[in-house]
LOFISE-454663 format. One record per residue: residue in one letter; x, y, z of N, C-alpha, C, O in turn. Coordinates in pm, 1 decimal. Layout:
+-----+----------+----------+----------+----------+----------+----------+----------+----------+----------+----------+----------+----------+
: res :   n.east :  n.north :     n.up :  ca.east : ca.north :    ca.up :   c.east :  c.north :     c.up :   o.east :  o.north :     o.up :
+-----+----------+----------+----------+----------+----------+----------+----------+----------+----------+----------+----------+----------+
:   A :        X :        Y :        Z :        X :        Y :        Z :        X :        Y :        Z :        X :        Y :        Z :
...
+-----+----------+----------+----------+----------+----------+----------+----------+----------+----------+----------+----------+----------+
REM end
This chain:
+-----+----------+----------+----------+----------+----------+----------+----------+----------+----------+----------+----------+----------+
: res :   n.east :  n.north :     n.up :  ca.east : ca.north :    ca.up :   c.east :  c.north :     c.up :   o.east :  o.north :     o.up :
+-----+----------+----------+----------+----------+----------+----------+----------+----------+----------+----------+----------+----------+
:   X :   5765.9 :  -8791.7 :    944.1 :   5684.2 :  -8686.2 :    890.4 :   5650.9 :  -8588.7 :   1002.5 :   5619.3 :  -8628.7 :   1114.5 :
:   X :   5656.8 :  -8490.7 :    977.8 :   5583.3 :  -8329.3 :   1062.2 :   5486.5 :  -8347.1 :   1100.5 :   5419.1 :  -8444.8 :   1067.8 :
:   X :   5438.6 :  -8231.3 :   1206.1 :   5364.9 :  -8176.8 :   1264.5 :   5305.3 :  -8138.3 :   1121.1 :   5223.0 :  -8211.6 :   1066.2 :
:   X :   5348.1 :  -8027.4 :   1067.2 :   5320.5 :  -7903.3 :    950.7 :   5260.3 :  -7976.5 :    875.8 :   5140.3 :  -7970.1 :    849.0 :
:   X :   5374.7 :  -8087.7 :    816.9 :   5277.7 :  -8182.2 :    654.4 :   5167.5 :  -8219.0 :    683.9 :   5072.3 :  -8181.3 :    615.6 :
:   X :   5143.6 :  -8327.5 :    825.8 :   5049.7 :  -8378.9 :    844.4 :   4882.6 :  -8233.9 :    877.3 :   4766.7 :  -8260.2 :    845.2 :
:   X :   4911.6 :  -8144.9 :    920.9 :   4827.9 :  -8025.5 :    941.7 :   4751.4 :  -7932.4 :    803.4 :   4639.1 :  -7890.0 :    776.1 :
:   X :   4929.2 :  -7932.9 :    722.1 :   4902.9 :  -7901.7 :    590.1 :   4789.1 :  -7989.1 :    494.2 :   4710.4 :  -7933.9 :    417.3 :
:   X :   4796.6 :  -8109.5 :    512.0 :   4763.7 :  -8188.8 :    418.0 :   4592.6 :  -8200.8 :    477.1 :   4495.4 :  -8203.7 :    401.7 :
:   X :   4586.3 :  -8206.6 :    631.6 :   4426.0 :  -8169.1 :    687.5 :   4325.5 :  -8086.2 :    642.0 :   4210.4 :  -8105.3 :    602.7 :
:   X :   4426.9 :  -7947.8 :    662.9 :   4396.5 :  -7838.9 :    571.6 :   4315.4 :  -7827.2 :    444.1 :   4208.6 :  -7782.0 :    403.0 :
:   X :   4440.5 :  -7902.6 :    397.4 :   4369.1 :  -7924.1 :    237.3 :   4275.2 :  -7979.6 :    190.6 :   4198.3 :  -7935.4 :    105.2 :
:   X :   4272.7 :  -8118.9 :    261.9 :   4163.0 :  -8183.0 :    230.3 :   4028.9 :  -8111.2 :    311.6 :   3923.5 :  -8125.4 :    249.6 :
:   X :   4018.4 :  -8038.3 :    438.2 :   3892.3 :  -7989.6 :    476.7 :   3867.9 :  -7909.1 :    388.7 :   3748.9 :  -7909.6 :    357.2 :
:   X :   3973.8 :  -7789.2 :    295.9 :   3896.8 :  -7675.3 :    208.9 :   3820.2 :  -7772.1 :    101.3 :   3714.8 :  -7735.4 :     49.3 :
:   X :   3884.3 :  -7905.9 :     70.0 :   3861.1 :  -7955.0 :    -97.9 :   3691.2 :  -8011.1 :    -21.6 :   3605.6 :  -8007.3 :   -110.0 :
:   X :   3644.1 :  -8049.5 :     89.8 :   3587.7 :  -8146.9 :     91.9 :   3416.0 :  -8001.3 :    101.7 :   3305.1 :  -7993.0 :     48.9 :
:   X :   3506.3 :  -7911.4 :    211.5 :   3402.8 :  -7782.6 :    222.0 :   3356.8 :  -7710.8 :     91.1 :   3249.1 :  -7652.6 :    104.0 :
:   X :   3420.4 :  -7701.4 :    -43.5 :   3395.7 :  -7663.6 :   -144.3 :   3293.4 :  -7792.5 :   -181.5 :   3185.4 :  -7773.8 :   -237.7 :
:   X :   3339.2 :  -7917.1 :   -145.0 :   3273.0 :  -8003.3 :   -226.0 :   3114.0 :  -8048.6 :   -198.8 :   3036.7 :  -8109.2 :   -273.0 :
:   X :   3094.4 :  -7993.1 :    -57.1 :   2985.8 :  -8013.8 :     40.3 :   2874.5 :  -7921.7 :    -34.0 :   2771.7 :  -7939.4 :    -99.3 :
:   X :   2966.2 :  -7795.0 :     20.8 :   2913.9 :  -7658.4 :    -63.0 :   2894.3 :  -7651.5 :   -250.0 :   2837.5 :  -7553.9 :   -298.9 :
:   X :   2920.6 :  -7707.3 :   -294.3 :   2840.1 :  -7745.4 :   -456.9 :   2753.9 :  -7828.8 :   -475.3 :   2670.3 :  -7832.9 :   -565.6 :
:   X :   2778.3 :  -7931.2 :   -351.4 :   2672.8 :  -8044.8 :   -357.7 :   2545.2 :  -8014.3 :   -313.7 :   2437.5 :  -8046.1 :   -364.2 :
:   X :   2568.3 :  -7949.5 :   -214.4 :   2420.8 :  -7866.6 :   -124.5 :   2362.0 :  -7748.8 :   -253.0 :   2265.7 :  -7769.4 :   -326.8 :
:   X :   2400.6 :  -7694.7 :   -252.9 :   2374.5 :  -7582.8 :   -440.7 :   2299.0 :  -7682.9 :   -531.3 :   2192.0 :  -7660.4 :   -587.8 :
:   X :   2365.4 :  -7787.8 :   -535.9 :   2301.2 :  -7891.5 :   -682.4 :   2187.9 :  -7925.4 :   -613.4 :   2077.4 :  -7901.9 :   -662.4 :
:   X :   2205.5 :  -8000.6 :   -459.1 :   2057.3 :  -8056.8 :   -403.9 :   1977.3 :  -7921.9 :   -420.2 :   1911.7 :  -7934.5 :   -523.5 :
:   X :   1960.6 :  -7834.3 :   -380.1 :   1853.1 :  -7716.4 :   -392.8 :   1782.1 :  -7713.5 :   -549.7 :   1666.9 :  -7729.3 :   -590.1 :
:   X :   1915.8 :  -7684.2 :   -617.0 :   1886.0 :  -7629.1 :   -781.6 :   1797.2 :  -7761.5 :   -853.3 :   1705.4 :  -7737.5 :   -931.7 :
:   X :   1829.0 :  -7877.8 :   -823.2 :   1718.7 :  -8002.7 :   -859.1 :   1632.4 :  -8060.0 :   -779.1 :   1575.0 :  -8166.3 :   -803.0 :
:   X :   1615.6 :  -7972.5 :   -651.9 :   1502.8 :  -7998.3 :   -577.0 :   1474.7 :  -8132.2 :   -545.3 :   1366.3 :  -8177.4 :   -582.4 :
:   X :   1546.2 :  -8197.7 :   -488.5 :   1545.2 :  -8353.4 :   -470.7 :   1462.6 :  -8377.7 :   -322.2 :   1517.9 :  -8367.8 :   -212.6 :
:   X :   1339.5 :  -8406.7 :   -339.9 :   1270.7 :  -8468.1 :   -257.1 :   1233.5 :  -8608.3 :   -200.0 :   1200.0 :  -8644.5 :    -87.2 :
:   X :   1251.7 :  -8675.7 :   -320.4 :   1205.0 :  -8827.8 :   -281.6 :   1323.8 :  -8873.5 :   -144.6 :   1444.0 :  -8869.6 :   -171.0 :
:   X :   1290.1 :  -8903.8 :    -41.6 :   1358.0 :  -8960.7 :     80.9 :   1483.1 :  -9034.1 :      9.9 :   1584.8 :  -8965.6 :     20.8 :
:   X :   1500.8 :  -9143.2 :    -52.9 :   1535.8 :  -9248.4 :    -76.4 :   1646.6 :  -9191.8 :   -194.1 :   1767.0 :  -9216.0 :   -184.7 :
:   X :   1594.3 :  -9122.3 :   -292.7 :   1725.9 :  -9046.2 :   -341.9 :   1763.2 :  -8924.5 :   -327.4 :   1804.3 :  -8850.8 :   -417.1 :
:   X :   1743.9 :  -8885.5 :   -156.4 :   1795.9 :  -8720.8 :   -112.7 :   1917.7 :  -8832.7 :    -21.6 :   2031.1 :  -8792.9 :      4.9 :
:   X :   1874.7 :  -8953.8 :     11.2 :   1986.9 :  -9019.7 :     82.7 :   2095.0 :  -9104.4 :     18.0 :   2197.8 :  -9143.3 :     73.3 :
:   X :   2050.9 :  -9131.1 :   -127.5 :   2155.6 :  -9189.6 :   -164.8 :   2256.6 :  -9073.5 :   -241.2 :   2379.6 :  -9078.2 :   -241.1 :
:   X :   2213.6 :  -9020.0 :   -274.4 :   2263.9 :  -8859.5 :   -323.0 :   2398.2 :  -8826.1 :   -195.7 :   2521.0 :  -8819.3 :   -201.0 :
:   X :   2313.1 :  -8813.9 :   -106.6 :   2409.0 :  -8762.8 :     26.6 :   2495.5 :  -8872.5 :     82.5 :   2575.8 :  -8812.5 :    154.0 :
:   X :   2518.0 :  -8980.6 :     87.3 :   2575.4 :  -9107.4 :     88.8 :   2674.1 :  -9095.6 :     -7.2 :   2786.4 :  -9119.9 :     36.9 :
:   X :   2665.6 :  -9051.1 :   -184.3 :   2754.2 :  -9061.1 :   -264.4 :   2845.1 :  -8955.2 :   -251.8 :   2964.2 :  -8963.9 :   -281.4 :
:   X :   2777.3 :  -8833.4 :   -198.4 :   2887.5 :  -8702.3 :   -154.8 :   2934.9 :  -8726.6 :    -39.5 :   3043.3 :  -8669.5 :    -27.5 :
:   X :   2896.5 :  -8802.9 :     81.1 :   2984.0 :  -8867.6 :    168.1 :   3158.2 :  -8950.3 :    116.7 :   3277.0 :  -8919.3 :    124.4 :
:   X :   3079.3 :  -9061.9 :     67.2 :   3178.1 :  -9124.4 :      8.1 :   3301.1 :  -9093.2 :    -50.1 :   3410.0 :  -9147.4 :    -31.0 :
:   X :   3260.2 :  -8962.1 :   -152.6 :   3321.4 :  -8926.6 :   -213.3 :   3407.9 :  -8800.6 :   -145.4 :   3503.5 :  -8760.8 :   -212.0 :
:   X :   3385.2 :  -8745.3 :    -37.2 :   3451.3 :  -8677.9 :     46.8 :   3551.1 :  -8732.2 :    125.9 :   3659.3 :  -8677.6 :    147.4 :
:   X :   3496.6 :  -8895.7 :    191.9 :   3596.9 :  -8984.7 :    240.7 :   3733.2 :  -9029.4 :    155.0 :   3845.2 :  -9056.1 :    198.6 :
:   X :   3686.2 :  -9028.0 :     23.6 :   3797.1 :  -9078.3 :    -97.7 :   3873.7 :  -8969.2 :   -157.7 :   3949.5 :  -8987.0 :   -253.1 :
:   X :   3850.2 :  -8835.3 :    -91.1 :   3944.5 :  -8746.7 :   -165.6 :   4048.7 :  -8791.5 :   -150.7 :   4110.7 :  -8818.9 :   -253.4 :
:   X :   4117.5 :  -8820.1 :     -9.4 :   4245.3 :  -8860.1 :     49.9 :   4312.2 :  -8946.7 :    -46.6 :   4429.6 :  -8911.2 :    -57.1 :
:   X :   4284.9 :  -9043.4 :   -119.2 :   4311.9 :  -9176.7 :   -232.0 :   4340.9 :  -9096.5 :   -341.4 :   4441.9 :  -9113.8 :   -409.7 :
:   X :   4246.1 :  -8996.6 :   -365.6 :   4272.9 :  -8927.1 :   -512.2 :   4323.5 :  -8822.5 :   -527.4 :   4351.0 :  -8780.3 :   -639.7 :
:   X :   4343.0 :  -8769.0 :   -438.7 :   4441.5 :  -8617.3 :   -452.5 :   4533.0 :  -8680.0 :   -397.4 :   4508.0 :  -8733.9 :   -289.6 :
:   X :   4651.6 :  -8690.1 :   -449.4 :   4804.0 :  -8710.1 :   -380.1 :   4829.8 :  -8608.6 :   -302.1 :   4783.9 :  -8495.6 :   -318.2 :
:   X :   4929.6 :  -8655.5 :   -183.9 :   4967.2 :  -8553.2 :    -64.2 :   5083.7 :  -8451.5 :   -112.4 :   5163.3 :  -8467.1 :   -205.1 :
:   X :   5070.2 :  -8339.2 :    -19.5 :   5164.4 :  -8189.5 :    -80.9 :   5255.7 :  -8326.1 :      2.9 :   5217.5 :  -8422.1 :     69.8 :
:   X :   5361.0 :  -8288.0 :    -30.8 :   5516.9 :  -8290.6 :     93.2 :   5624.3 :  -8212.1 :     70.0 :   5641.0 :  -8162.8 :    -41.5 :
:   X :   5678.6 :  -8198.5 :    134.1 :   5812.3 :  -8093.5 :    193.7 :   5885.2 :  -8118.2 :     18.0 :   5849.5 :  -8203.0 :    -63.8 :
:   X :   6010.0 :  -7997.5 :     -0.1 :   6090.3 :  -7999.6 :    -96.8 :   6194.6 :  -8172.8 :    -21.5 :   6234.5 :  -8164.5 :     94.6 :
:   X :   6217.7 :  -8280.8 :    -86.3 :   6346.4 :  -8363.6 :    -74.7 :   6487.8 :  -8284.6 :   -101.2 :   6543.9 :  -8271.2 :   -210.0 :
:   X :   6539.0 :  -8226.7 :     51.2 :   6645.0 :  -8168.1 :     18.4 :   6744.2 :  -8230.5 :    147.4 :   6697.2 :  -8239.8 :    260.7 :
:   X :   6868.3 :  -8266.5 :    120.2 :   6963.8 :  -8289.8 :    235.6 :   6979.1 :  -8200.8 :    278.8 :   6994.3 :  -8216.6 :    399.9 :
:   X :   6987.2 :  -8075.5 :    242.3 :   7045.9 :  -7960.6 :    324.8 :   6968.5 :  -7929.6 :    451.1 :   6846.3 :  -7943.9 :    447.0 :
:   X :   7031.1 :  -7885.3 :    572.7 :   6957.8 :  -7827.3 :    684.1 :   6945.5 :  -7708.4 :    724.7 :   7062.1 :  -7683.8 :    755.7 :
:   X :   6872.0 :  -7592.3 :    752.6 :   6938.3 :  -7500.5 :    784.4 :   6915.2 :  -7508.1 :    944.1 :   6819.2 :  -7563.5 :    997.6 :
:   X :   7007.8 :  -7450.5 :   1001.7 :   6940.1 :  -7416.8 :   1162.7 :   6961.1 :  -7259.7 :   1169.1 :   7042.9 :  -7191.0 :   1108.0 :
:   X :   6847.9 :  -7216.4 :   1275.3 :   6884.1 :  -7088.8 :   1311.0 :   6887.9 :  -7108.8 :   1479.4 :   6867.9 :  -7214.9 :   1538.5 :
:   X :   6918.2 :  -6981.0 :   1538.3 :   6962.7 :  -6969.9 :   1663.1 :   6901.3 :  -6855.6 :   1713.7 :   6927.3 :  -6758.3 :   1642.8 :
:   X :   6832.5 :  -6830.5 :   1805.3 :   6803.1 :  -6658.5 :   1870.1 :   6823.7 :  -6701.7 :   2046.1 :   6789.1 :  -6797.7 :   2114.9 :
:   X :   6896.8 :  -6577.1 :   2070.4 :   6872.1 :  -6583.5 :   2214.1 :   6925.9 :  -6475.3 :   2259.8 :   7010.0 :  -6403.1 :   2206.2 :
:   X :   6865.6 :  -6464.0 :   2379.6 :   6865.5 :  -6324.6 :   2462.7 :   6928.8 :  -6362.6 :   2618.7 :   6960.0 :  -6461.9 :   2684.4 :
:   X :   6925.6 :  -6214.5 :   2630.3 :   6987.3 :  -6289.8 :   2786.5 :   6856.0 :  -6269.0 :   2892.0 :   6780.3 :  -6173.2 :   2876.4 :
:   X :   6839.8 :  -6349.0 :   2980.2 :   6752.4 :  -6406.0 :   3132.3 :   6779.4 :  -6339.6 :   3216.4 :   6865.7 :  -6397.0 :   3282.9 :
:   X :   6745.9 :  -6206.7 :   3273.4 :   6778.4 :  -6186.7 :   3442.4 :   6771.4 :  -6293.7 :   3490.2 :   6695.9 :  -6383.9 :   3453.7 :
:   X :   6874.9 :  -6297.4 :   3606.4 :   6908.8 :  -6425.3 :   3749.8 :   6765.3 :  -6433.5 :   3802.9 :   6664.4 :  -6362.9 :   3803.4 :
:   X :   6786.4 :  -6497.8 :   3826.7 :   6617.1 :  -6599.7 :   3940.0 :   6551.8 :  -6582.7 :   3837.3 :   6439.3 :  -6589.4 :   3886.8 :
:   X :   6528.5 :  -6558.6 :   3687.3 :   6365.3 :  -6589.5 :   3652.7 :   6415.5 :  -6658.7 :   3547.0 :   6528.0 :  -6632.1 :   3504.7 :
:   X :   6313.4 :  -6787.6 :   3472.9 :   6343.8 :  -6873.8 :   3392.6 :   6282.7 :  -6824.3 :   3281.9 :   6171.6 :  -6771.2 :   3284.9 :
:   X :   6376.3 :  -6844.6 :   3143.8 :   6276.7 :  -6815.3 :   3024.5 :   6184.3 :  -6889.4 :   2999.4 :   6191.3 :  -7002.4 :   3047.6 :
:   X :   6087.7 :  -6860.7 :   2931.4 :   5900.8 :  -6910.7 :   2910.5 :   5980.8 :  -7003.5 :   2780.9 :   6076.8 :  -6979.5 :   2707.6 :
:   X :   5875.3 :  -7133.6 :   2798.5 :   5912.8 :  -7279.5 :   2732.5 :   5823.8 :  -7223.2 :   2604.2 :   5743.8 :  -7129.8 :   2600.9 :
:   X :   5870.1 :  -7320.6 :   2492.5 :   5807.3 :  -7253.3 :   2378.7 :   5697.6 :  -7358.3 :   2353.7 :   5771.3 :  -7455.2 :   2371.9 :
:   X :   5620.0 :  -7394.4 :   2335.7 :   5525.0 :  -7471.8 :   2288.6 :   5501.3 :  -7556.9 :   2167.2 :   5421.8 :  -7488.8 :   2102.5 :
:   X :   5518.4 :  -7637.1 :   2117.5 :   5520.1 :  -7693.7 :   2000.8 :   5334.1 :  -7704.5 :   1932.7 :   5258.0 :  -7797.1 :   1904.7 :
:   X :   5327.7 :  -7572.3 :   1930.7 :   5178.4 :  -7572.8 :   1889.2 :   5122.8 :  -7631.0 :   1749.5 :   5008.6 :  -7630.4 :   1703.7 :
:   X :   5224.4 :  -7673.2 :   1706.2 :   5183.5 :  -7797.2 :   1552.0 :   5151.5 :  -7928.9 :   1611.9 :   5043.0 :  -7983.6 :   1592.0 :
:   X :   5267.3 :  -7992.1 :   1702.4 :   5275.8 :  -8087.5 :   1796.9 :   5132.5 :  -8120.3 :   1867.3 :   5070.9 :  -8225.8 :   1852.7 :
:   X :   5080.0 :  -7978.7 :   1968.6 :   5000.5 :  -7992.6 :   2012.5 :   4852.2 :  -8009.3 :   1945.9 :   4780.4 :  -8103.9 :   1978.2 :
:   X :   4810.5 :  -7909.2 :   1849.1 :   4702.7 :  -7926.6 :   1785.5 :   4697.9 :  -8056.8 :   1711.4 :   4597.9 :  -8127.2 :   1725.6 :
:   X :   4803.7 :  -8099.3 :   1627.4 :   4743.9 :  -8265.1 :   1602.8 :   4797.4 :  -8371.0 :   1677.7 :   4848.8 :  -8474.0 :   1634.1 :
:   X :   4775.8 :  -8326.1 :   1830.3 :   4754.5 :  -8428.1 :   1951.0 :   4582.9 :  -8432.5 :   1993.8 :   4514.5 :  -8530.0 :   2024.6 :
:   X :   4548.9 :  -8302.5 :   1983.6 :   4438.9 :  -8255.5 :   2013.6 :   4348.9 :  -8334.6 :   1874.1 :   4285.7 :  -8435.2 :   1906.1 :
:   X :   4344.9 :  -8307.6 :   1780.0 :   4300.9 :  -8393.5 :   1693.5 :   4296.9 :  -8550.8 :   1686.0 :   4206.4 :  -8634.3 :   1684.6 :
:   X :   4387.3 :  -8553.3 :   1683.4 :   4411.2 :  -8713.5 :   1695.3 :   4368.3 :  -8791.8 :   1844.0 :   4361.7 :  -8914.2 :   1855.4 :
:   X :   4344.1 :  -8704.7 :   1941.5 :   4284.6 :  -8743.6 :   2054.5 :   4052.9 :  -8743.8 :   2023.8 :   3959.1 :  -8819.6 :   2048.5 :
:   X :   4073.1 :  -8617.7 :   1964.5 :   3957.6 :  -8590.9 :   1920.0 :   3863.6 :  -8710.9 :   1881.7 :   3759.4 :  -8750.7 :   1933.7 :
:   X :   3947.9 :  -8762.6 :   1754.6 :   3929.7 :  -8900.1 :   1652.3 :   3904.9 :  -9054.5 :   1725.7 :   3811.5 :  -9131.8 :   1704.6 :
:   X :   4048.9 :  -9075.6 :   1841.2 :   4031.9 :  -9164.9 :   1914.4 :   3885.2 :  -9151.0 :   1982.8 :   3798.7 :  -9233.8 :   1954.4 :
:   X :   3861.0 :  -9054.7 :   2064.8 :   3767.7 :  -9070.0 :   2156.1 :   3610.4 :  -9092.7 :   2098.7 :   3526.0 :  -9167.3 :   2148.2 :
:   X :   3594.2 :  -8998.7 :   1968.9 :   3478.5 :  -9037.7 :   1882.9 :   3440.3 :  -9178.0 :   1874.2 :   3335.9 :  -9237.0 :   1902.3 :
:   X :   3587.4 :  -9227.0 :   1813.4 :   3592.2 :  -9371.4 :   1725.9 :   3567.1 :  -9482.5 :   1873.5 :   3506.6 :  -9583.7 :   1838.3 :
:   X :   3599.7 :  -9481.7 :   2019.2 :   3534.7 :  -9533.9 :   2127.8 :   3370.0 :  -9508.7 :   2121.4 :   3297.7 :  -9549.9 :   2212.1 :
+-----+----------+----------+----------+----------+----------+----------+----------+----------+----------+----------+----------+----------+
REM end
């Protein structure tokens, strides 16, 4: 699996969970929930239920296709200077994440 799917699918679930935060916070206001004990179990069940999107929304994934395409670009290098390395910035950001997660979870 990708860089992309796995980023894509992050994606998704942070907009579904930020919409879901954001209606839940709207409902706590609009019913004015004060009592301690059910402003926390309230917020515990929209926890939960933010943790379980992942189970209940099935994941996007790529079209299943054998075909490949490749493309090619290149230019030419003046002598003595090296072309600039490209970065795998999908690669990197969910290294950065996934480093993120580890170090929390210590």
């Amino acid at each position: 699996m990708s860089a992309a799917y796995w980023l894509g699918n992050l994606a998704a679930w942070s907009l579904q969970t930020t919409a879901l935060i954001a209606a839940g916070s709207l409902a706590a206001w609009v019913f004015r929930l004060r009592v301690p004990r059910i402003r926390l179990a309230y917020w515990q069940a929209l926890l939960a239920l933010c943790l379980l999107l992942p189970a209940v929304e099935p994941w996007r994934g790529g079209a299943n296709s054998d075909i490949q395409f490749t493309t090619i670009t290149s230019r030419s290098v003046p002598p003595g200077r090296t072309p600039p390395s490209s970065l795998p910035w999908r690669q990197a950001l969910l290294f950065v994440v996934a480093s993120g997660c580890a170090a929390r979870a210590l």
